[in-house]
C-alpha positions in Angstrom: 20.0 -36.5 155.6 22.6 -36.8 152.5 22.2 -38.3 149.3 24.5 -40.4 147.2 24.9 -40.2 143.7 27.1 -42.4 141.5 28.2 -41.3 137.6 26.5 -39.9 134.6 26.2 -36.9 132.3 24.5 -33.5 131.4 24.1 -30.3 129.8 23.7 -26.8 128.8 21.6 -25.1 125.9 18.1 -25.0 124.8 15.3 -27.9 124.8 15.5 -29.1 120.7 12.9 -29.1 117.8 12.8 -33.2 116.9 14.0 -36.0 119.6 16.8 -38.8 119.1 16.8 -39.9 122.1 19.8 -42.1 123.9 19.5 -44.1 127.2 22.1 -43.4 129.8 21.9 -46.7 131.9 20.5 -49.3 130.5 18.9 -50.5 133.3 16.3 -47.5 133.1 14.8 -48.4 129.6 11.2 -49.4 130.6 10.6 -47.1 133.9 8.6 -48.6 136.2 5.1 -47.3 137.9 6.2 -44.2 140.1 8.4 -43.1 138.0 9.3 -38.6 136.4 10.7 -37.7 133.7 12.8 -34.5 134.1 13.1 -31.8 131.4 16.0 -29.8 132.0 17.8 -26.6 130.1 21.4 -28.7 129.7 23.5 -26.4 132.2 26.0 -28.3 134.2 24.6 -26.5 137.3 20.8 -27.0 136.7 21.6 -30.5 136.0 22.8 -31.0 139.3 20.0 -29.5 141.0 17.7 -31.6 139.1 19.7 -34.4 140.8 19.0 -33.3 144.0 15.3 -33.0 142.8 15.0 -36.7 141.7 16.5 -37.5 145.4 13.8 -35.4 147.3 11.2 -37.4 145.0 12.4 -40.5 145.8 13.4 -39.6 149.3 9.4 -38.6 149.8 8.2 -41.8 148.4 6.5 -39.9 145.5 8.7 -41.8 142.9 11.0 -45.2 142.6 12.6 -43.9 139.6 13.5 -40.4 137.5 15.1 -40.0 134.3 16.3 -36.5 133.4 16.0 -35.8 129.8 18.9 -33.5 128.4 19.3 -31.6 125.2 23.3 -32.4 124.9 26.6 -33.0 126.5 25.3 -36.2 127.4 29.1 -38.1 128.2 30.2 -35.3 130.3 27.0 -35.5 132.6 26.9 -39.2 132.6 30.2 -39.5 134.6 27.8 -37.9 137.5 25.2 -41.0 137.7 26.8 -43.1 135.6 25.2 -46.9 137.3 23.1 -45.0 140.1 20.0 -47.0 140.0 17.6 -45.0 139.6 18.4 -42.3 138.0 19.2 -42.2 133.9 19.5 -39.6 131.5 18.0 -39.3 128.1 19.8 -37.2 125.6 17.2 -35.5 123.2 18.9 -34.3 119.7 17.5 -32.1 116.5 16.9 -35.9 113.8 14.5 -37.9 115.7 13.3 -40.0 118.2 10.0 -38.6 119.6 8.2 -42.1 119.5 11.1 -43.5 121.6 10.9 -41.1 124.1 7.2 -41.9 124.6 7.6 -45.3 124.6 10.1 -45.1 127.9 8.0 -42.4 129.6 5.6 -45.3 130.0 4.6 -45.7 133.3 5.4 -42.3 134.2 3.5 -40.5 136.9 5.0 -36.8 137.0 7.0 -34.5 134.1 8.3 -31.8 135.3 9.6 -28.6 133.1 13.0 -26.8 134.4 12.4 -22.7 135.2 13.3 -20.4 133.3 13.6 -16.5 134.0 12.8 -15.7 130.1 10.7 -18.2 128.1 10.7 -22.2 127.7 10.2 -22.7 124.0 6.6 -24.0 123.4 7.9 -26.9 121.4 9.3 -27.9 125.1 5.8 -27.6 126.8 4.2 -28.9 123.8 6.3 -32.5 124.3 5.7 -32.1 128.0 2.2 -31.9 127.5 2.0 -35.0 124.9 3.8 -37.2 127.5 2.0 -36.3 129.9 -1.5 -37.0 127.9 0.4 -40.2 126.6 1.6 -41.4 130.2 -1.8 -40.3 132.3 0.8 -38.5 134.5 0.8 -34.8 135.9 2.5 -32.1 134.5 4.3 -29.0 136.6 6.5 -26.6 135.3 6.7 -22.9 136.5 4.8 -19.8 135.0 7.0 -17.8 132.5 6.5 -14.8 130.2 4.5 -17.3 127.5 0.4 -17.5 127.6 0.6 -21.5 127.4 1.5 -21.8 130.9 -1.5 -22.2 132.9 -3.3 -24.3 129.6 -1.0 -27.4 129.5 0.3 -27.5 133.2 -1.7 -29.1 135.4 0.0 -27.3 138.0 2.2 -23.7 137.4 4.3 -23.1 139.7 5.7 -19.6 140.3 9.4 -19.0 139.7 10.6 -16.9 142.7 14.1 -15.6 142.2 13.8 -14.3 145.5 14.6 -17.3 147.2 17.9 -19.8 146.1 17.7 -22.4 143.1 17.5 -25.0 145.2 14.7 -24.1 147.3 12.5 -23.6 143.9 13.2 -27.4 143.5 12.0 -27.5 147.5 8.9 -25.7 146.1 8.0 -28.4 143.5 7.3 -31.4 145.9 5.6 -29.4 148.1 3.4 -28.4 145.5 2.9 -32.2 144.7 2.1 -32.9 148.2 5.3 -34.9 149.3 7.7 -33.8 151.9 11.2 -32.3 151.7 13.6 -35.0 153.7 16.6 -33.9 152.3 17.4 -30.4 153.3 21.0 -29.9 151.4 22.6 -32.0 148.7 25.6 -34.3 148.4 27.1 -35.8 145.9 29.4 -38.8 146.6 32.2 -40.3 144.0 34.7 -42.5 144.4 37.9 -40.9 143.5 40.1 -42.2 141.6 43.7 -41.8 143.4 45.4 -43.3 140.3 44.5 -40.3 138.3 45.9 -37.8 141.6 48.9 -39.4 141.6 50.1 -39.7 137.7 49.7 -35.9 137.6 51.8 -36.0 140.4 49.9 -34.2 143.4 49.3 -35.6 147.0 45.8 -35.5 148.2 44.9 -32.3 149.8 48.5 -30.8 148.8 47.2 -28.9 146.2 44.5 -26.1 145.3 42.1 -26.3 142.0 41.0 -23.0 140.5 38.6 -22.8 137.9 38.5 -19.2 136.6 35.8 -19.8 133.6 32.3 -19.6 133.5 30.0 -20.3 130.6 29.6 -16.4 130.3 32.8 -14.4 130.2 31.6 -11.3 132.8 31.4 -13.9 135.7 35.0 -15.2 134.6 38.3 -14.2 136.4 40.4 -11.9 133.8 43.9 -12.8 132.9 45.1 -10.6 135.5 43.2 -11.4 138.5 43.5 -15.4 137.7 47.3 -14.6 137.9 47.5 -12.9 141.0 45.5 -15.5 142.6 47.8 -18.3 141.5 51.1 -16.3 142.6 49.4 -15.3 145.6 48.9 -19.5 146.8 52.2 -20.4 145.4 54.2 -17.9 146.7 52.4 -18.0 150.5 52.2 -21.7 150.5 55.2 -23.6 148.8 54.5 -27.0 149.8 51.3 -26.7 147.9 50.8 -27.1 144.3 48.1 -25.8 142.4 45.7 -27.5 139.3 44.6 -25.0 137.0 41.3 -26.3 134.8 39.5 -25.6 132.3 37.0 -26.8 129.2 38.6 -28.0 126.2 37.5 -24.9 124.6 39.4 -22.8 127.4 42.8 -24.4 126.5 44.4 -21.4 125.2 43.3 -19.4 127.6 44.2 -21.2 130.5 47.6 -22.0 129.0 48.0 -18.3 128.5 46.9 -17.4 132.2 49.7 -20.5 132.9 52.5 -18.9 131.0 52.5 -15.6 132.8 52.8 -17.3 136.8 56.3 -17.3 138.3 56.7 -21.5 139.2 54.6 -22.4 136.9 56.3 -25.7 136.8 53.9 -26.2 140.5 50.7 -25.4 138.1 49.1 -28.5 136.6 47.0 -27.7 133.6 43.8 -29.6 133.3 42.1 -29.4 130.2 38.8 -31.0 129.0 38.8 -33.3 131.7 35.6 -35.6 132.1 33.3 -35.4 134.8 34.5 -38.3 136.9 37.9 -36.9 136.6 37.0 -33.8 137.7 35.6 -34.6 140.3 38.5 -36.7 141.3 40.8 -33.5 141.3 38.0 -31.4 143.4 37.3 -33.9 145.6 41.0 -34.7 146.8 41.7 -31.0 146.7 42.5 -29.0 149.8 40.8 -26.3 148.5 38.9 -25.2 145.5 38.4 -22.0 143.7 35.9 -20.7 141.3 33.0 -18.3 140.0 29.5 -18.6 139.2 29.7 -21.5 137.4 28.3 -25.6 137.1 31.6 -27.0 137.6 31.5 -24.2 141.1 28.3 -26.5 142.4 30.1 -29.7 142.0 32.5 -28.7 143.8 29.7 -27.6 146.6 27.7 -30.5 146.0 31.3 -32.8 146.8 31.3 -30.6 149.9 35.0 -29.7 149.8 36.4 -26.4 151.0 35.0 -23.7 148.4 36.0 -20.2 147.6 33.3 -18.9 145.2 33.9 -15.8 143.5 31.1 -14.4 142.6 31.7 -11.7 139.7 28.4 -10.2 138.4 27.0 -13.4 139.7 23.2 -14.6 139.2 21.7 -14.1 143.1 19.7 -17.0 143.1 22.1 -19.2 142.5 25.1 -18.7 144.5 25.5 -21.7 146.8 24.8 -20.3 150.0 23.4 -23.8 150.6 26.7 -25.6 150.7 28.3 -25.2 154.5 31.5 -25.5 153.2 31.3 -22.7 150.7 32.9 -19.0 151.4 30.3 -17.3 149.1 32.4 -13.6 147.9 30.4 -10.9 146.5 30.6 -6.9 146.2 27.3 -4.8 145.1 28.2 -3.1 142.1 27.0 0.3 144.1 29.3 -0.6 147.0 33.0 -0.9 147.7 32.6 -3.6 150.4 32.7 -7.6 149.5 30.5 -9.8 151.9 29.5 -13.4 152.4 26.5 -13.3 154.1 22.7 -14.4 152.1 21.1 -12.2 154.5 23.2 -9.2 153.5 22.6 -9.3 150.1 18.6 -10.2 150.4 18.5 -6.9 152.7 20.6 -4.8 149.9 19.5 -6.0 146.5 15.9 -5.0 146.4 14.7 -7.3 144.5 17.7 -7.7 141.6 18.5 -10.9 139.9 21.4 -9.3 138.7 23.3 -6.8 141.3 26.7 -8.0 142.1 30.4 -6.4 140.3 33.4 -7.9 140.4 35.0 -9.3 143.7 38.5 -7.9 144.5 41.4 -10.0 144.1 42.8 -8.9 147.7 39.3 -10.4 149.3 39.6 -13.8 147.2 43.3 -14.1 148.5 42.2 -13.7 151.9 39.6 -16.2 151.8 41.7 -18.9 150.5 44.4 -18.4 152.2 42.4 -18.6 155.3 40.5 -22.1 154.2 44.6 -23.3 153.5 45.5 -22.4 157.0 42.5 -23.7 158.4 41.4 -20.5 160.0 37.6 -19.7 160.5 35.6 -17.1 159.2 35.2 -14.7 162.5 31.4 -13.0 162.0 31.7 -9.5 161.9 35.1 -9.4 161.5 36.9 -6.9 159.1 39.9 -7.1 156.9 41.4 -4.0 154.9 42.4 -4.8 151.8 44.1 -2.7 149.3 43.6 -2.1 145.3 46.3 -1.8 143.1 44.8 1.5 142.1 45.2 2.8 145.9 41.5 3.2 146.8 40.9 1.8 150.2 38.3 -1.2 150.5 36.8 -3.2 153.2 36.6 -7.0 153.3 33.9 -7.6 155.4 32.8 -10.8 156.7 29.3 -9.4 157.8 
């Protein structure tokens, strides 16, 4: 059972100190009865799980309507809700607006606070608690390192980074008492083929590879971005290949651009909004990335994914997506795998584990989701460092 979800925007950073708030859909001013408010950390990736956690409400009958209330790049996120019914975003910033914000949580039922490995700021589960004194509604967040927890929660949850992101948004309507109906998200967008084919490129002709991350340890370096571009242009010449980025990336992507043979086949897309984004993932043949947000859109649009995950965090690589190729290599171990049960047998426990994924096993995974050949369990692959050490790409 799928969900759709039409366009709006969201963020990354820290919950703020005083509330402006701005609707997202104006629709969604005065929430009715049955309604949650979300409080979520800004990330592009959390935001999209707390997408799939309005759904599951909703889905259970728990809720009629969710707003998810975000401490900034509110027009990015709102191209991935945009007029969806019942779901609206809020954007919270530092001058003011904490009346506002009361007045539409009225009618509220449930607030829910994001997790957090560290700390949620007490200002956070301060303004939690206030709405959800103001509202009459319940309040569940997850226990962190702060003493407040267990006071102003009416229910704290425990944050088990054992298990995947998305099953810790599972864990929250269970602990409400509703079911889980919807066991994997999907987001659905209407492309827009106008914007495919001014850039030139022919739906599912061409490859997008995102090589940033919001932290640059789980980016692609210079280098390795290179080789994977010249590696899909040069095996595949019929394909081209769109190369994106945030407008903060610009100069770096232009200078990973400038050192590709045929770079005249790369399409630099820079700063792009969400909708168009989306667009260029979603009519992509296949699509390339790290541990990133912009990685679980293009999971959560359910296209072919290669996800490299460098120093990744565990719990969130999308092993949830069935069209995801999920790379990883222990930082102890030579070896890349793809398997979740792998890498809950080897990690012991580690949030943190992983090193950087070869080049050699990234090439091989894309180019076998290009030629449409599937992964073979158990199968092995040598692949070869520049530096001559032998490694295995295994698929176990």
């Amino acid at each position: 059972m799928y969900y759709h979800l039409g366009t709006s925007h969201c963020l990354r950073g820290k919950i703020v100190k005083s509330y402006l708030v701005t609707i997202g859909n104006d629709n969604m001013a005065k929430l009715p009865n049955g309604s949650a408010v979300l409080f979520h950390n800004g990330a592009i990736g959390d935001f999209l799980m707390f997408l799939y956690l309005a759904e599951l409400l909703r889905t259970s009958g728990y809720i009629e309507s969710a707003i998810i209330v975000v401490p900034r790049n509110f027009n990015f996120l709102k191209g991935l809700i945009g007029a969806y019914p019942y779901i609206s975003t809020v954007e919270v910033s530092r001058r003011r607006g904490l009346w506002r914000l009361l007045k539409i949580s009225r009618g509220a039922r449930l607030i829910i606070l994001h997790p957090a490995v560290g700390e949620i700021p007490l200002r956070l589960k301060l303004l939690g608690w206030c709405i959800s004194r103001f509202c009459g509604a319940e309040l569940v967040g997850f226990q962190d390192r702060g003493p407040a927890c267990r006071i102003l929660y009416t229910q704290a949850l425990s944050y088990d980074t054992n298990q995947l992101y998305i099953e810790s948004m599972q864990d929250v309507v269970r602990a409400i008492g509703a079911p889980v109906l919807v066991q994997a998200p999907v987001l659905n967008i209407v492309p827009d083929f106008r914007l495919v084919r001014e850039y030139g490129l022919t739906p599912k002709q061409y490859v997008v590879f995102h090589p940033g991350a919001s932290a640059p340890k789980r980016s692609f370096s210079i280098r390795a971005a290179r080789e994977v571009i010249q590696y899909v242009l040069e095996r595949n010449p019929d394909v081209q290949l769109v190369l994106s980025g945030s407008a903060a990336e610009g100069k770096w992507i232009e200078e990973i651009k400038n050192g590709i043979q045929g770079k005249e086949r790369v399409i630099s897309a820079i700063g792009c909004s969400a909708h168009e984004l989306a667009t260029f993932i979603q009519s992509a043949k296949v699509f390339v990335g790290t541990d990133s947000g912009i990685t679980h859109l293009a999971c959560f649009l359910r296209v072919p994914v290669v996800v490299a995950a460098h120093c990744g965090t565990v719990n969130w690589l999308p092993f949830y997506c069935p069209t995801a190729t999920v790379l990883y290599r222990l930082s102890e171990e030579k070896t890349v795998h793809q398997t979740r049960a792998y890498l809950d047998e080897r990690r012991r426990g580690r949030l943190k584990p992983l090193g950087t994924v070869p080049t050699d096993a990234i090439c091989a995974a894309v180019d076998r989701l290009i030629r449409h050949c599937p992964a073979i369990e158990g199968a092995a692959q040598e692949v070869v460092q520049d530096n001559s050490d032998t490694l295995f790409y295994s698929q176990s």
